[in-house]
N, C-alpha and C positions, 0 to 999 in steps of 0.2 A: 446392472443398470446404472448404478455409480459411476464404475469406470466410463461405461459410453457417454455418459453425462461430463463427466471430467476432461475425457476426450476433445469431447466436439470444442465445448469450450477453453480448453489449452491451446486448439488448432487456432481458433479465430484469435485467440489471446497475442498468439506467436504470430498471428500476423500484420496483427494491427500495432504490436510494439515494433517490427524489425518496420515496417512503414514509416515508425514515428522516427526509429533511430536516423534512418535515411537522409529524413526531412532538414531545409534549413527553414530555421522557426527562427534565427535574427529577423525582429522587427515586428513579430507575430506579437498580438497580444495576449495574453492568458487564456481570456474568455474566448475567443477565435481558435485555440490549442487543445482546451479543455471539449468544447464543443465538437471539433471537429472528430476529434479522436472516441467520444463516445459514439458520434454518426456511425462511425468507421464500424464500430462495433454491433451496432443495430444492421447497421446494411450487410453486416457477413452471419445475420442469424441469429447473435447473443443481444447479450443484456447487459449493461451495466453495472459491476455487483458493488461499487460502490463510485463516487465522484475519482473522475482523473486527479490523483494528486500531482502536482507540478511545485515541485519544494527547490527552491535558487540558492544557489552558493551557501550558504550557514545554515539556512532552513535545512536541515533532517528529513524532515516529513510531515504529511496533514498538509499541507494550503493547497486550497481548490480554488477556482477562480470565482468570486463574487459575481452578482449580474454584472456584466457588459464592463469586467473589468480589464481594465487599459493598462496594466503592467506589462509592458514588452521586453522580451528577452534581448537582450545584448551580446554583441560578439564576444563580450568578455566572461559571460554566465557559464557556472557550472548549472546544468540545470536536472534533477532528476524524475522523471516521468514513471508513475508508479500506477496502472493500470489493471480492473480485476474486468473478469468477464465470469458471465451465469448462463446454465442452462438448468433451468428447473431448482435453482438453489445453489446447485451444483459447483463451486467459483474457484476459477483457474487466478492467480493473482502474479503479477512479473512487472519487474523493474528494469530500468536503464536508465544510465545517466551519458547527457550527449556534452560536449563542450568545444567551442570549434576555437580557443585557443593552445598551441601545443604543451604549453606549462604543465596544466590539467591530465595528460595523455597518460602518465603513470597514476596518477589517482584514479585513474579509468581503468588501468589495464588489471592491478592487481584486487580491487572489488569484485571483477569478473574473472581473476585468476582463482580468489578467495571463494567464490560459490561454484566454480567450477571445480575444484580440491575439497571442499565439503558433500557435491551432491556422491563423486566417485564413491564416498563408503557410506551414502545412506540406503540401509539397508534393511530387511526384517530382523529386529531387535539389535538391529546399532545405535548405544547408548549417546543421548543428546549432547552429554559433556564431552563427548568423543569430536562430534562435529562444531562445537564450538572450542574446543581444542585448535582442531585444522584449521578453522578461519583466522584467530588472532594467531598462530602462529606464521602461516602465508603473510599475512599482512604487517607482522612485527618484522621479518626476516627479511621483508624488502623496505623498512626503515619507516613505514606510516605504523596507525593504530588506529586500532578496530572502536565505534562507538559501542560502550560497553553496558548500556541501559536502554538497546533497542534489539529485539529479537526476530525471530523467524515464529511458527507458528500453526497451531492445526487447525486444518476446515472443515467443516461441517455443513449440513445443507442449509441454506442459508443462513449462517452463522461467520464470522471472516477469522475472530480470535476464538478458537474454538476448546480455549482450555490449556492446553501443551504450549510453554513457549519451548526455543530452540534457540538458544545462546551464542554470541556470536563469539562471545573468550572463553576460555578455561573456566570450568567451575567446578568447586570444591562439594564432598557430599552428597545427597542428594541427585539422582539422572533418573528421567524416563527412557524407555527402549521404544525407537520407533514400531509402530504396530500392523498387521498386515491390513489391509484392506481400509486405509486411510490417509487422507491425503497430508502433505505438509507446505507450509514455505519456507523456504530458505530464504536468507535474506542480510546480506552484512551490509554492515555500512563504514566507510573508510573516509577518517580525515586526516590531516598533516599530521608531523610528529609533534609543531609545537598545539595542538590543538587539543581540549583537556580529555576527550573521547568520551564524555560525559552530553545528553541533551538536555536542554530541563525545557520546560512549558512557556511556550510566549505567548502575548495577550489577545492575538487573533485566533477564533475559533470559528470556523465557518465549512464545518464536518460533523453530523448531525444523525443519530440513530434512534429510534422509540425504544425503548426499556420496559416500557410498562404503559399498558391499556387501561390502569387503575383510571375509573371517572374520575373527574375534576368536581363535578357537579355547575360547570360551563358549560353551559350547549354549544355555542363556536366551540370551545375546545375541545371537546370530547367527539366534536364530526369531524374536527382535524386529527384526533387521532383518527380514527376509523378510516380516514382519507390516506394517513402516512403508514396504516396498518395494510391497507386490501394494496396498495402499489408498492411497498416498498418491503413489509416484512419487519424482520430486524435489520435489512441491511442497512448502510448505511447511505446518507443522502447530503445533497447541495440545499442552497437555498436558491440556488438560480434553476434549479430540477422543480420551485413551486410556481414561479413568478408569471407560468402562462395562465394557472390556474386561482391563482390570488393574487391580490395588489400586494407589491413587495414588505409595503409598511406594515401590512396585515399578517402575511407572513413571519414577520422578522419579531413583531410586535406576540405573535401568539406562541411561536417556537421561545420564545425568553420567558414568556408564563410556565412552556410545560418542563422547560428546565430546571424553575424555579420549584414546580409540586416532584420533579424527579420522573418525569413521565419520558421526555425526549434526553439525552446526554447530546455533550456539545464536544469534539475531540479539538484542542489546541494543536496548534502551529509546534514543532519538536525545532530545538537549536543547538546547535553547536555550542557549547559552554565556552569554549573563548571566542566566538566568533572567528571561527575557521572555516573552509569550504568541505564540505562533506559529498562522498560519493555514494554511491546504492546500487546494488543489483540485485534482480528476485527470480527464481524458478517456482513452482510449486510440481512435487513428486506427489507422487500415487505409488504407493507400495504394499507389493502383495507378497506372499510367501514365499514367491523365488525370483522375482522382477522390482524393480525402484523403475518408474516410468517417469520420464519428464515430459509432464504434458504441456508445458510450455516452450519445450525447444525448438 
């Protein structure tokens, strides 16, 4: 039942990223990209299992587009689009990053060299340090570096980080063995050589998941949980996913209370530590006893 669940949703996943790859989004604004690409996703059956991240040149990862926000992509953007789909919990998650000047074109190629040479040997009980192995080494040998404090990842039914990370370099010590009958993502991310391969946390947070159903002993707040509980789960959510259904202030204003008591988490904006252009690519596998399935290819 998994599998079929994982299935369907890697199918639509895969279709709505090589779409997006396609696409020229010079001029598009965020909120128009973000939007339009969860449609895509609704109209082929699934679900949105979290906000379209669309993370630009040094941005890493995490920024979704605020309401009706006007940041438009540029011909000079690297830009990467990190996209999940759900069927019943179920969430297929994949990445691409597009750039339409040629400079970029090897930062492109070996990100998807790198999780194309990691998925080959992921396999039933191939140890995680093996596959972060393969990545920073692809990626050292063609002269970039791997960011070294963002990983890959297991899923669970609606759950996105499900315990397991999956390393994108070498690591000493300590490995788990991938296991059968669960899903993973892969996921490197690739910046220049002079670029410190480290992200740390910037001051925009606008990527949002509930934690915890603990009363407040607020009546607003405690219907807003139950609100972000019965639609969303734990996945994760926008704040422009409230805005048909609350005034934005009210929104913005009650999700800062329930961060405040611990009830909702707020995920930050991920950077590039010298402010470098960073790439990204994701598959998520399914692997069973004698099969690794990429349900996103």
């Amino acid at each position: 039942m998994s599998l079929e669940n994982y299935t369907r949703a890697g199918r639509i996943a895969s279709i709505v990223r090589e779409n997006t790859r396609k696409r020229n989004h010079i001029g598009r604004t965020l909120d128009e990209i973000c939007n339009s690409i969860e449609k895509e996703i609704i109209d082929n059956g699934g679900l949105p299992a979290f906000p379209v991240n669309i993370s630009i040149n040094e941005i890493a990862a995490h920024y979704t587009a605020e309401p009706n926000d006007q940041i438009v992509i540029k011909d000079t953007d690297v830009v990467k689009i990190d996209l999940g789909v759900h069927i019943n919990g179920y969430v297929a998650d994949t990445a691409v990053t597009i750039s339409y000047d040629p400079k970029y074109d090897q930062l492109i190629k070996i990100v998807e060299l790198s999780l194309s040479e990691a998925i080959k040997i992921a396999r039933h009980n191939t140890k995680s340090s093996e596959i972060g192995k393969t990545i920073e080494n692809t990626i050292t040998h063609n002269g970039l570096k791997p960011i070294q404090n963002l990983s890959g990842h297991s899923l669970d039914q609606y759950i996105i980080h499900a315990g397991k990370s999956i390393p994108n370099i070498k690591t000493y010590g300590s490995s788990f063995s991938l296991s059968s009958n669960q899903a993973y993502a892969i996921e490197p991310f690739v910046t220049t050589n002079d670029g410190l391969g480290i992200v740390y946390e910037g001051k925009i947070r606008n990527i949002f998941s509930l934690i915890s159903r603990k009363p407040t002993k607020d009546k607003e707040a405690d219907e807003f949980i139950l609100y972000l509980w019965n639609r969303f789960k734990t996945l994760p959510f926008a704040l422009r996913w409230l805005v048909n259904d609350f005034a934005e202030a009210t929104a913005r204003n009650t999700l800062d209370y329930l961060i405040k008591k611990k009830n909702v988490r707020a995920y930050p904006i991920l950077v590039e530590g010298n402010n470098k252009v960073v790439s990204q690519a994701e598959h998520t596998v399914f692997i069973s006893e004698n099969l690794s399935y990429i349900i996103t290819k």
